[in-house]
MDAnalysis code that builds the backbone (N, CA, C; Angstrom):
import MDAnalysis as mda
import numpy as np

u = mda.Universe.empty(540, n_residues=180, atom_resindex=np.repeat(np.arange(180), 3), trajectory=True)
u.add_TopologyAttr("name", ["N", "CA", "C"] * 180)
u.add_TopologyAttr("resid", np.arange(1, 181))
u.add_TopologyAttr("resname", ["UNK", "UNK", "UNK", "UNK", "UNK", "UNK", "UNK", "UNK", "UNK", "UNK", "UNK", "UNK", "UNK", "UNK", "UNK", "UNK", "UNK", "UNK", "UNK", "UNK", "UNK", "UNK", "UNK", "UNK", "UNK", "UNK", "UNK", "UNK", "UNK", "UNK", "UNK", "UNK", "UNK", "UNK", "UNK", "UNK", "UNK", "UNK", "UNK", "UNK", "UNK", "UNK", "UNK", "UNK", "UNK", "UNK", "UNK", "UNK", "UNK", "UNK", "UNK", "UNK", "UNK", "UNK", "UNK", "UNK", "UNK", "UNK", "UNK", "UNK", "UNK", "UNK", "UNK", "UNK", "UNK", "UNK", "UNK", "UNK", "UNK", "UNK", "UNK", "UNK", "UNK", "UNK", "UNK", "UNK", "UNK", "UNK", "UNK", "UNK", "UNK", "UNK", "UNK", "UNK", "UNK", "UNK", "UNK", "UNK", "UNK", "UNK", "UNK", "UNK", "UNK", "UNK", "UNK", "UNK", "UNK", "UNK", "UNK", "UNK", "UNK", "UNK", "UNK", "UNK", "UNK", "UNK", "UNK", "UNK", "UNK", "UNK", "UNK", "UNK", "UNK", "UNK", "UNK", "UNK", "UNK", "UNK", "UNK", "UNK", "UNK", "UNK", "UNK", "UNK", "UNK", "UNK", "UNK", "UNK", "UNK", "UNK", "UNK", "UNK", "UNK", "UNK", "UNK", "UNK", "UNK", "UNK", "UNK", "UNK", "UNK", "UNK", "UNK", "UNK", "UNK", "UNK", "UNK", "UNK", "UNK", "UNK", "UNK", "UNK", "UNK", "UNK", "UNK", "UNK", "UNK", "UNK", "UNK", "UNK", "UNK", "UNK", "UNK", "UNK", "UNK", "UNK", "UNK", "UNK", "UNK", "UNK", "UNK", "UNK", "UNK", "UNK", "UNK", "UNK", "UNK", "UNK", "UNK", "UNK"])
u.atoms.positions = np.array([
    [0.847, -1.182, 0.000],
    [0.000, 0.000, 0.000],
    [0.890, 1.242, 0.000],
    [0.487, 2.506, -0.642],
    [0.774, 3.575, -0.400],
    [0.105, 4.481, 0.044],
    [0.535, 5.512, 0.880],
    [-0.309, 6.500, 1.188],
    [0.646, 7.688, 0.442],
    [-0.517, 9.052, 0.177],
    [0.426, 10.055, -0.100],
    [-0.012, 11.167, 0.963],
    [0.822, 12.283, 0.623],
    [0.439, 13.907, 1.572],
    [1.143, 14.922, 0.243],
    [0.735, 15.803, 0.808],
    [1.250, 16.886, -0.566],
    [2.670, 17.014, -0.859],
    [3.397, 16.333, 0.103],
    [4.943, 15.959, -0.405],
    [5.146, 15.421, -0.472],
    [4.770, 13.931, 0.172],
    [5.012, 12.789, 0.218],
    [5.087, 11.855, -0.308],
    [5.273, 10.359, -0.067],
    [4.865, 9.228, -0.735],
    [5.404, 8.554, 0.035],
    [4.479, 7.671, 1.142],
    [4.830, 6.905, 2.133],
    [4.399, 5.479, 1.331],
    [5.525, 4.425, 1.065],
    [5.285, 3.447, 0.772],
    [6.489, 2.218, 1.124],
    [6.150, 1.152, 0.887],
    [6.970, -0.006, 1.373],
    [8.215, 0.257, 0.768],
    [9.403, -0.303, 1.563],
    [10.845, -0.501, 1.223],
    [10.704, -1.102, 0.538],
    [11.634, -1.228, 0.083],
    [12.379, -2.150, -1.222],
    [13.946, -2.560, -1.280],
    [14.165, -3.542, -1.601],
    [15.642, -3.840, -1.511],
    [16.689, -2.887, -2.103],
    [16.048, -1.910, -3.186],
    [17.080, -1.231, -3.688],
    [16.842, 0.391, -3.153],
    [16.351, 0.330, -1.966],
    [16.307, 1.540, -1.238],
    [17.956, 1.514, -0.406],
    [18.402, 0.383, -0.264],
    [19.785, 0.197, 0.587],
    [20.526, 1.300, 0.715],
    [21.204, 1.585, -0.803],
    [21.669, 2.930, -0.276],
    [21.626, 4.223, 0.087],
    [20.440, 4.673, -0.004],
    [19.728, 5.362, 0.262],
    [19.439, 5.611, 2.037],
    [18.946, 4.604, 2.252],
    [18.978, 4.142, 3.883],
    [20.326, 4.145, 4.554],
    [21.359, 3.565, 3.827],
    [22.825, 3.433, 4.545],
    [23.328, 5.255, 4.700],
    [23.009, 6.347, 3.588],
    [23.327, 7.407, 3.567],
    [22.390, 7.971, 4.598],
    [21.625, 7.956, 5.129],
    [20.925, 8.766, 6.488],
    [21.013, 8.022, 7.450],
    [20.884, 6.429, 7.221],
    [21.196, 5.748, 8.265],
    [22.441, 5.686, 8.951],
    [23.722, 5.823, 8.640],
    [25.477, 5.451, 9.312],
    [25.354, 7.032, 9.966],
    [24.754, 8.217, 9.978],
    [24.791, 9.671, 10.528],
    [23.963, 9.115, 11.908],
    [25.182, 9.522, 13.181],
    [25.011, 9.030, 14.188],
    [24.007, 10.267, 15.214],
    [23.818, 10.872, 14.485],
    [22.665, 12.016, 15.055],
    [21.029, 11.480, 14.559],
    [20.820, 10.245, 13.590],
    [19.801, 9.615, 13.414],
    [19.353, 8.955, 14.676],
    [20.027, 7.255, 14.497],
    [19.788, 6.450, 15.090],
    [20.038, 6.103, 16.578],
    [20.732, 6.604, 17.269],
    [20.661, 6.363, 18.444],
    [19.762, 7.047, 19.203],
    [19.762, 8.225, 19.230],
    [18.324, 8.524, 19.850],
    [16.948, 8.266, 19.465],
    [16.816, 7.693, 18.594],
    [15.382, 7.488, 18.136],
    [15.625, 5.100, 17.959],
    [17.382, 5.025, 19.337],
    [16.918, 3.927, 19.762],
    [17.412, 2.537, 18.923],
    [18.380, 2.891, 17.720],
    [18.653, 1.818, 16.711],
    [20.464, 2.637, 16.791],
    [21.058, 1.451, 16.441],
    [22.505, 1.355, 16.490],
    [22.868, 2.237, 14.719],
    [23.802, 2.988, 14.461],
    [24.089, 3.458, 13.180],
    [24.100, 2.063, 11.976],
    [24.195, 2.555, 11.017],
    [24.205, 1.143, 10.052],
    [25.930, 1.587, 9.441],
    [26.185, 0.033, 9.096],
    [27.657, 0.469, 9.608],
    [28.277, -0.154, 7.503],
    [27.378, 0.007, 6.721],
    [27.331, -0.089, 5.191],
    [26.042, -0.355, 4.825],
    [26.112, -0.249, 3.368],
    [25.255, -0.445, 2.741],
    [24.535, -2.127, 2.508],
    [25.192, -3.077, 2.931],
    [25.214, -4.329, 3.271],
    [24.503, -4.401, 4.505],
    [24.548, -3.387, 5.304],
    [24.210, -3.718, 7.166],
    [22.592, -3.120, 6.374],
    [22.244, -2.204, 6.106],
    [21.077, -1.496, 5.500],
    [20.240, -2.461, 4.807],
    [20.702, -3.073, 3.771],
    [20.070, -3.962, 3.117],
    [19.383, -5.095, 3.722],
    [20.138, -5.867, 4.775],
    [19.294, -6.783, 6.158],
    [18.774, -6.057, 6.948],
    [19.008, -5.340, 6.765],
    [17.382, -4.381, 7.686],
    [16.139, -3.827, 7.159],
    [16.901, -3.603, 5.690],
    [15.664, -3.318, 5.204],
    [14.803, -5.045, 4.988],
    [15.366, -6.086, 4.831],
    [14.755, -7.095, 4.639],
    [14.166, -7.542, 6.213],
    [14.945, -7.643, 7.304],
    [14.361, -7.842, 8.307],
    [13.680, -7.584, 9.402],
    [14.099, -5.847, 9.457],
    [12.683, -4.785, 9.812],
    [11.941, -3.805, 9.232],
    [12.583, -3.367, 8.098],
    [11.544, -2.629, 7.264],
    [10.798, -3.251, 6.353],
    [10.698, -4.147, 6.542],
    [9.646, -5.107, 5.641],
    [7.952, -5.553, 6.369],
    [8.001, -5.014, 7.542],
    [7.653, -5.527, 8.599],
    [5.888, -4.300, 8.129],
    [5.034, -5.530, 8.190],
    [3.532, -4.575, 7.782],
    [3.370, -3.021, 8.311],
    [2.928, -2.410, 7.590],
    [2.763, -1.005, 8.046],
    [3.836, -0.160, 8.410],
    [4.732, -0.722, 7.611],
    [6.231, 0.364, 7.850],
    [6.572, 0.753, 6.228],
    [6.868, 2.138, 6.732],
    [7.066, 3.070, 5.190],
    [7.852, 3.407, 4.869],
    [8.681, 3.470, 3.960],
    [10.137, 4.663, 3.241],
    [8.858, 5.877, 3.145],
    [9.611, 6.664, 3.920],
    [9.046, 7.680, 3.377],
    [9.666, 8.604, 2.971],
    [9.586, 9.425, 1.746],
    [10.096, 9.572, 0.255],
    [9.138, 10.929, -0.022],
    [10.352, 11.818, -1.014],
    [9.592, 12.862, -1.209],
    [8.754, 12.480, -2.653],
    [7.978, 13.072, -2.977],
    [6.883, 13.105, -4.724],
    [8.349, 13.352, -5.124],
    [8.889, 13.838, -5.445],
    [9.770, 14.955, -6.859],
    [10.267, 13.871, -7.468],
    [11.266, 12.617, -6.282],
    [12.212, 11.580, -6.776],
    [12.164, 9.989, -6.540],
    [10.807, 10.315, -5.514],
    [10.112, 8.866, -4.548],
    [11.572, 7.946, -4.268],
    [12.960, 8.769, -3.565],
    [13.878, 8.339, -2.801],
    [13.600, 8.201, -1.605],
    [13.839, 7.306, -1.261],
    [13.614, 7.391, 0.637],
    [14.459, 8.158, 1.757],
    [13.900, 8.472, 2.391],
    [14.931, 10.060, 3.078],
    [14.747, 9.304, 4.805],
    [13.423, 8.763, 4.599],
    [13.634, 8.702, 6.465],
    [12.501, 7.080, 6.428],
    [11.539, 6.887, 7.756],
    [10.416, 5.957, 7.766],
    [10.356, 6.017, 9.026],
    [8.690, 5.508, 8.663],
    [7.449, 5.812, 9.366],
    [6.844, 4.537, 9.359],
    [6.303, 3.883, 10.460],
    [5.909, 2.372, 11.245],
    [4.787, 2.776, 11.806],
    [3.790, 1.790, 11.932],
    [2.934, 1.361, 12.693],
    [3.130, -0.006, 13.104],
    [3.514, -0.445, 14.476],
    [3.312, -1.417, 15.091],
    [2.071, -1.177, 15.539],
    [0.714, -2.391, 15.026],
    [-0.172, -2.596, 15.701],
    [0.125, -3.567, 16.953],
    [-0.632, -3.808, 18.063],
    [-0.876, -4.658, 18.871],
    [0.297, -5.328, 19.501],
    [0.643, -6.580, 19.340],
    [2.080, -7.534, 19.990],
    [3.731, -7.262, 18.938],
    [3.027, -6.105, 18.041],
    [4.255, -5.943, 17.251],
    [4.776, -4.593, 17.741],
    [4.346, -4.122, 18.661],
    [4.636, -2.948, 19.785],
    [5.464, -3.356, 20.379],
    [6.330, -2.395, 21.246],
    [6.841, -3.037, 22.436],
    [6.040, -2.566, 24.167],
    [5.026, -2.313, 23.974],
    [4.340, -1.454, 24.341],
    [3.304, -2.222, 25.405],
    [3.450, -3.413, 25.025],
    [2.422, -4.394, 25.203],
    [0.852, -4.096, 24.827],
    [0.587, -3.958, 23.432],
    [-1.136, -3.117, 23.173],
    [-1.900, -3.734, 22.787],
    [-3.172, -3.929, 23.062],
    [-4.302, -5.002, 22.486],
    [-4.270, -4.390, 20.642],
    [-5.084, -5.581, 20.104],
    [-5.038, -5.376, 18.728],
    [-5.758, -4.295, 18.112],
    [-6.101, -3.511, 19.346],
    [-6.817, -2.329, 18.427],
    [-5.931, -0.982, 18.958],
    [-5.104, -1.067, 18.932],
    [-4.008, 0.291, 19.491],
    [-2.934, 0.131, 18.304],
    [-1.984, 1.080, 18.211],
    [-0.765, 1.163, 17.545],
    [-0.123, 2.309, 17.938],
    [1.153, 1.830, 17.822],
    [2.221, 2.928, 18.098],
    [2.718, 2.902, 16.595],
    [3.164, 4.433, 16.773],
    [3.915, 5.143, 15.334],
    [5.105, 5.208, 15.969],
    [5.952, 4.909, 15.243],
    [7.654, 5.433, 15.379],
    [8.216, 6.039, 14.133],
    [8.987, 7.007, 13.744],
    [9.564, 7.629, 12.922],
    [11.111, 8.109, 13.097],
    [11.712, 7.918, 11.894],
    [12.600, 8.977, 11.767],
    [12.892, 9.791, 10.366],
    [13.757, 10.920, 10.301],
    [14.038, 11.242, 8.916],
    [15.922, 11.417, 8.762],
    [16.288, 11.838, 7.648],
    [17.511, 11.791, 7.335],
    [17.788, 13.511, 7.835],
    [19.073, 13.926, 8.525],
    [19.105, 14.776, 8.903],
    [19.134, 16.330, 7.833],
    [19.325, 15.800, 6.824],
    [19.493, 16.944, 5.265],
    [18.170, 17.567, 5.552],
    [17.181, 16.914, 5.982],
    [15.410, 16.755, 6.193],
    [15.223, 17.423, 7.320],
    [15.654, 17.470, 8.443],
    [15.313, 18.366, 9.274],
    [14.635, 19.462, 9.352],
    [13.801, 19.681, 9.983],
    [13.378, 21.090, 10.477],
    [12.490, 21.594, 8.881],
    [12.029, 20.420, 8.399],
    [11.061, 20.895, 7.200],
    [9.708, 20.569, 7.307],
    [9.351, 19.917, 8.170],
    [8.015, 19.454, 8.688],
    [7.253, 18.347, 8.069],
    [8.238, 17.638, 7.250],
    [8.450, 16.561, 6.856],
    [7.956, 15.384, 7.580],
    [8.175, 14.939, 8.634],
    [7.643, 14.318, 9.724],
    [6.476, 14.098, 10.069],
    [5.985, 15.366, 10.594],
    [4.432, 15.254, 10.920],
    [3.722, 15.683, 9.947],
    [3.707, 15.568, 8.722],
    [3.351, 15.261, 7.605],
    [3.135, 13.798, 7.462],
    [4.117, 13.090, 7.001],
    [3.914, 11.775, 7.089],
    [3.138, 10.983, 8.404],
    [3.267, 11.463, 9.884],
    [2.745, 11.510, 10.661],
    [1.329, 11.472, 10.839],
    [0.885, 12.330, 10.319],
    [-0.370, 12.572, 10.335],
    [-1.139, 11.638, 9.745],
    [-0.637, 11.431, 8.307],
    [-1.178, 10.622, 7.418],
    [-1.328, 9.294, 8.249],
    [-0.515, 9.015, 8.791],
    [-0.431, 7.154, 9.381],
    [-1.536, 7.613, 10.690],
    [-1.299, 9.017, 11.110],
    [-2.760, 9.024, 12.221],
    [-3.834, 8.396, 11.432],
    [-4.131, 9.282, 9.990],
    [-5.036, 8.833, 9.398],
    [-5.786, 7.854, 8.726],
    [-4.412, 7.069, 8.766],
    [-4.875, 5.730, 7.811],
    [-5.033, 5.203, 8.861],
    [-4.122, 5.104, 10.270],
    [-4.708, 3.934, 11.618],
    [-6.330, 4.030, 12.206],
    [-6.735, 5.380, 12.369],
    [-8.042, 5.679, 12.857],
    [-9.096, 5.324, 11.369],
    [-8.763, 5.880, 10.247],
    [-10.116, 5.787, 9.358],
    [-9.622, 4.887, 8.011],
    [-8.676, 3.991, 8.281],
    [-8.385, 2.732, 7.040],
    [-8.570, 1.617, 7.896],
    [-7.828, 1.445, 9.352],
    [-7.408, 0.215, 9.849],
    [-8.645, 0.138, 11.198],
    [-8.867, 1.423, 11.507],
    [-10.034, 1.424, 12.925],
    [-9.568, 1.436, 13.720],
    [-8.477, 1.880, 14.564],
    [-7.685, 1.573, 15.317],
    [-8.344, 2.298, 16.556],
    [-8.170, 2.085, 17.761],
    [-8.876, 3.383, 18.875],
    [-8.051, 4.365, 20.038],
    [-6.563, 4.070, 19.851],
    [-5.881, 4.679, 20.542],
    [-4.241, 4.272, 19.992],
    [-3.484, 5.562, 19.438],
    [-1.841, 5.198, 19.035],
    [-1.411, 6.005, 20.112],
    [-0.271, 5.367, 20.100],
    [0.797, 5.819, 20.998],
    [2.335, 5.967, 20.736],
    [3.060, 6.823, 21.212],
    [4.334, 7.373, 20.760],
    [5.024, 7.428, 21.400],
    [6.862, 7.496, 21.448],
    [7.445, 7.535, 22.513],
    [8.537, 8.390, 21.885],
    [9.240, 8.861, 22.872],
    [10.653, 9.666, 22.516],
    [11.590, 9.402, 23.869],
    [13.028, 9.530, 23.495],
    [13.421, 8.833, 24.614],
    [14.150, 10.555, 25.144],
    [14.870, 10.862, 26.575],
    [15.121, 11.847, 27.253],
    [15.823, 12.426, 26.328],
    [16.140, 13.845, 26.306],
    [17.074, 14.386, 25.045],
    [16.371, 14.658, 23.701],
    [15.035, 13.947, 23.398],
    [15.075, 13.617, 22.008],
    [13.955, 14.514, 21.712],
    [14.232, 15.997, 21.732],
    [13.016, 16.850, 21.285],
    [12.670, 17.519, 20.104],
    [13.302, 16.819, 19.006],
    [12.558, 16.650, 17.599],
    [11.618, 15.936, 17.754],
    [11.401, 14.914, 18.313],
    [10.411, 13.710, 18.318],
    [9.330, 14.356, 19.146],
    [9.609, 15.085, 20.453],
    [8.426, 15.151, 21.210],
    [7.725, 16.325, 20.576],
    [8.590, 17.185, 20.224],
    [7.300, 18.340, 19.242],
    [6.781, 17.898, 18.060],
    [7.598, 17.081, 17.294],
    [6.472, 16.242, 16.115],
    [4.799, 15.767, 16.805],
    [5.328, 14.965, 17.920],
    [4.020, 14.248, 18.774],
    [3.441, 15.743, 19.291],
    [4.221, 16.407, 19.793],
    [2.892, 17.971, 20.124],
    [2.196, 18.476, 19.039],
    [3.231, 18.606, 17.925],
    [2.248, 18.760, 16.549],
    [1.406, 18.409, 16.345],
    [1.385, 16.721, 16.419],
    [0.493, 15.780, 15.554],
    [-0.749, 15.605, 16.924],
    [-1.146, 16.101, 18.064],
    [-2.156, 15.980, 18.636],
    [-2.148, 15.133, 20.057],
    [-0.511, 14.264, 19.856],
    [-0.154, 13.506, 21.018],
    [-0.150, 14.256, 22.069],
    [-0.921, 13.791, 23.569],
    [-0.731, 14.190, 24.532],
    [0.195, 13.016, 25.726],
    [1.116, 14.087, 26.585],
    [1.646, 13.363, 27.870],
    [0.610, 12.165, 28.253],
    [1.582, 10.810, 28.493],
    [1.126, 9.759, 29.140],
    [1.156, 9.520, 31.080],
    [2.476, 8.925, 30.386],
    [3.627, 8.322, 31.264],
    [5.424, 8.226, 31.117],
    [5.754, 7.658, 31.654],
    [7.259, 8.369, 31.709],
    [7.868, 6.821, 32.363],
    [8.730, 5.733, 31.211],
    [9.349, 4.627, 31.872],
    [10.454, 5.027, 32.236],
    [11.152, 4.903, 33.838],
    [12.539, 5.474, 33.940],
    [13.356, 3.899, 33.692],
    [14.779, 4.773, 33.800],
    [15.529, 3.658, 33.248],
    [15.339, 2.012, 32.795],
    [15.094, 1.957, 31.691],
    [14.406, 0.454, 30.931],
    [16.000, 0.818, 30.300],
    [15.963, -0.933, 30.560],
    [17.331, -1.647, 29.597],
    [16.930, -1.272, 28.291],
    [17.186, -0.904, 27.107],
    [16.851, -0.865, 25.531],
    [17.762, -1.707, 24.666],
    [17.598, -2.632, 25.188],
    [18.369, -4.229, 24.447],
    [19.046, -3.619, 22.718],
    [18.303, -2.643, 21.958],
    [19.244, -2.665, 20.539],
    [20.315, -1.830, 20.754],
    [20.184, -1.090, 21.984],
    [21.438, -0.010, 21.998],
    [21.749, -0.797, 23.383],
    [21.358, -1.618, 23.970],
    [22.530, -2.503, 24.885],
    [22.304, -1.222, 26.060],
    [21.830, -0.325, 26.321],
    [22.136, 0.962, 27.302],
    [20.867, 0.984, 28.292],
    [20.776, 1.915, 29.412],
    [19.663, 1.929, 29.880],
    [18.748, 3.909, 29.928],
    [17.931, 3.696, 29.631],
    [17.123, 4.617, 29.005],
    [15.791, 5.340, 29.749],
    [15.760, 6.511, 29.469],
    [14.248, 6.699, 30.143],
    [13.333, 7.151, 28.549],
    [12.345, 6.700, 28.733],
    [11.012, 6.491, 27.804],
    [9.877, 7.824, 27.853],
    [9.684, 8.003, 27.311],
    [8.030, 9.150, 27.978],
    [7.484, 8.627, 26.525],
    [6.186, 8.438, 26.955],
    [4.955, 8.193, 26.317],
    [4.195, 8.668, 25.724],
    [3.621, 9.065, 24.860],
    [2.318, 9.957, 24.462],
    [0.970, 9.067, 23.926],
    [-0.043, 9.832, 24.139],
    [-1.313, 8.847, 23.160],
    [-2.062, 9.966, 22.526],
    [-2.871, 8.980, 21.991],
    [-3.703, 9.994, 21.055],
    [-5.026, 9.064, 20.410],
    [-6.303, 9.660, 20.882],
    [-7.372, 8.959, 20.984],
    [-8.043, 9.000, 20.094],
    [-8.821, 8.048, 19.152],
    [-9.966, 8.190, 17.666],
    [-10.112, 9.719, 18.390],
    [-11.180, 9.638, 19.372],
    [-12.100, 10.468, 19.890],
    [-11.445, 11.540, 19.434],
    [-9.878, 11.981, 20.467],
    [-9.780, 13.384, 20.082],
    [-8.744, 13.579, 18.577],
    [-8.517, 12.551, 17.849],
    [-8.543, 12.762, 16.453],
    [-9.694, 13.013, 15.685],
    [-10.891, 12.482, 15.921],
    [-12.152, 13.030, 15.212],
    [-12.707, 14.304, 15.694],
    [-11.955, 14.785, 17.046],
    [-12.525, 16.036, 17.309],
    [-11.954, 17.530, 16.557],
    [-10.556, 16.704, 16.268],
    [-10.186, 18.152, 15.980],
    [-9.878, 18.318, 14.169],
    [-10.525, 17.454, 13.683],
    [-10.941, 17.286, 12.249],
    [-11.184, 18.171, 11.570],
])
């Protein structure tokens, strides 16, 4: 599936997105705060794109002009969370390539996956996280309608091997259909 937005084009990886991914992915101002280890070639990129970006409801997301992939955007529904969420919840996770920054790029694509989870998939409550430090992420989620949850302090985060504090956000059908 694809979704679009007026810049966008959120759609499935592909194997020959690799280098593409390895060039935003190995920039160590990406991945560790948003929780994933740098990719360390275009070879390390390519098994990821096969073994987690392949993974349902996860997007390259790519501008219209060149439909290159610059960053991606996930929905874990339910036990594919880490979240522990019944099958009618999902968490969004995102990132973008840092060239991308500060263009609003994000909650753009953002939004859209609000939109397709509440009025494609039915979903009744997503949820978001950003870890301490990481306040690109938490004003995307202020953007996009996420409100304060909860707050996990130090959790082991097994892909970066480190221990971490979590804060939470949600965001309800209800007050997505309210502010429509």
């Amino acid at each position: 599936m694809e979704l679009f937005t007026e810049r966008l084009i959120l759609r499935p990886w592909n194997e020959s997105d690799s280098e593409s991914l390895y060039e935003y992915a190995k920039d160590d101002r990406v991945g560790p705060i948003a929780g994933w280890p740098v990719h360390t070639s275009v070879e390390n990129s390519y098994e990821i794109i096969k073994s987690v970006l392949s993974a349902p409801e996860t997007y390259a997301v790519c501008l219209k002009e060149d439909n290159r992939a610059i960053g991606s955007i996930g929905l874990m529904i339910g036990k594919q969370s880490n979240l522990d969420l019944p099958d009618t919840e999902g968490e969004i996770g995102y990132w973008i390539g840092v060239p991308f920054w500060g263009q609003g790029l994000i909650p753009e694509a953002t939004r859209e996956i609000i939109r397709h989870a509440f009025e494609d998939l039915s979903l009744g409550t997503l949820w978001c996280g950003y870890f301490d430090g990481n306040e690109k992420s938490k004003r995307v989620q202020e953007k996009c309608g996420f409100t304060y949850h909860h707050t996990n302090k130090d959790i082991h985060w097994q892909l970066m091997d480190d221990i971490r504090t979590e804060h939470i956000t949600r965001l309800t059908r209800e007050e997505y259909l309210e502010n429509l």
